[in-house]
Each structure stands twice: as structure tokens, then as C-alpha cells.
C-alpha positions as CSV (number, residue, x, y, z in Angstrom):
1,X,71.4,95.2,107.2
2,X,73.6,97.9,106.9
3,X,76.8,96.9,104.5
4,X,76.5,93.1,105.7
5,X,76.1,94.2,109.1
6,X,72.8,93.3,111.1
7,X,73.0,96.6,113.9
8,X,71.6,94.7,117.0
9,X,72.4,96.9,119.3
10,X,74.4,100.2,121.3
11,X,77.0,99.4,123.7
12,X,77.9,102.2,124.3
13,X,78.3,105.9,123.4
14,X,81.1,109.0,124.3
15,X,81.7,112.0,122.7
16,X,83.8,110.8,119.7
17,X,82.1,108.0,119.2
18,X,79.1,105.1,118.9
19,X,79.7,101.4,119.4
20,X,77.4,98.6,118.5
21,X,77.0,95.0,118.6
22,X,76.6,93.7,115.2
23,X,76.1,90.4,113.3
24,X,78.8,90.1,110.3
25,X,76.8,87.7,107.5
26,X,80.0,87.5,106.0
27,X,82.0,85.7,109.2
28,X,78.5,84.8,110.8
29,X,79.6,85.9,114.2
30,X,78.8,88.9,116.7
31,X,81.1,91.8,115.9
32,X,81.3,95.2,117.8
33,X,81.5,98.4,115.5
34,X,82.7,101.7,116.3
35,X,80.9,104.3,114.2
36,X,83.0,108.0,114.0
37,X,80.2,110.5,115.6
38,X,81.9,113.6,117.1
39,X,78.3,114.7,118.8
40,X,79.3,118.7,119.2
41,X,80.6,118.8,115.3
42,X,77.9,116.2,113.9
43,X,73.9,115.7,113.1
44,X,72.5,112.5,112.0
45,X,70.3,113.2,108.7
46,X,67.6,110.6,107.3
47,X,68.4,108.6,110.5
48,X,71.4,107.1,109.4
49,X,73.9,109.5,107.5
50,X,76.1,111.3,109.6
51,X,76.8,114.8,108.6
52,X,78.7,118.5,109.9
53,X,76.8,120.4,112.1
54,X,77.6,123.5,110.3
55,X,79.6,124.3,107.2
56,X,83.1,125.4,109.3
57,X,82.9,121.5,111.0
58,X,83.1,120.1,107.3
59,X,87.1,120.1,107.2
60,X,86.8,118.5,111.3
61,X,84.7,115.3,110.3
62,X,86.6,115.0,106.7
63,X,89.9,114.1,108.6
64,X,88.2,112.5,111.4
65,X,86.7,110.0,108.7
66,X,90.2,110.2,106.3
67,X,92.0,108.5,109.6
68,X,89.4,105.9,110.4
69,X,89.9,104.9,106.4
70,X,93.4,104.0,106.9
71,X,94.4,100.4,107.4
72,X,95.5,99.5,110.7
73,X,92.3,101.7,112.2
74,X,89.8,100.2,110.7
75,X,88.0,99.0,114.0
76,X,86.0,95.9,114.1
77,X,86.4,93.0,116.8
78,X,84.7,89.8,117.4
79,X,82.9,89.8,120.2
């Protein structure tokens, strides 16, 4: 479980991004998730946190991950 999320599985992947088919405990139902992973600008550290490839991305993924905080972009559908 990963924030009331059960991760059970990719859907698919591009260059921006990671989506998943999840199960939400909260609304017991199959959700898909989009997790913000910019590949070229990102590594993936301890196997689940996403961080800059290099110090110069930092400011990159910081306002990549300010716009998916804002409401209206937060993306999560039932599935």
C-alpha cells in the first residue's frame, strides 16, 4: 500500500510520465494513477522515491511536481 493505494499494476509509460492501475481502500474501486517521472531529468532512489538526475534538473522536477499539486490536476480516475 502506498498512501491507500494498492499499485496493481503499469498501464503504461511515456516520457513524462507513469500510469498505474490501482485499488483506492478508501472508495474500494480500481483507480488509474499518473505518477510525474520525466525519465531524461529523473532517477528512481530506494525503488520508490523519485528524484533529479543531477543537481541543475532540481528546479525542472520542483515545478513539474508544484503544477501536478494544484487542484484541478490532481489526476486520478476510476477505472
Amino acid at each position: 500500500m502506498l498512501h491507500g493505494y494498492k499499485l496493481l499494476r503499469v498501464l503504461g509509460a511515456g516520457g513524462f510520465g507513469i500510469t498505474y492501475l490501482a485499488y483506492d481502500a478508501n472508495l474500494d474501486r480500481k483507480v488509474a494513477i499518473k505518477e510525474f517521472f520525466p525519465r531524461s531529468h529523473v532517477v528512481r532512489k530506494n525503488g520508490i522515491e523519485v528524484v533529479p538526475g543531477s543537481e541543475s534538473q532540481g528546479d525542472f522536477i520542483r515545478n513539474g511536481l508544484e503544477c501536478g499539486h494544484r487542484p484541478g490536476n490532481v489526476i486520478k480516475a476510476a477505472v
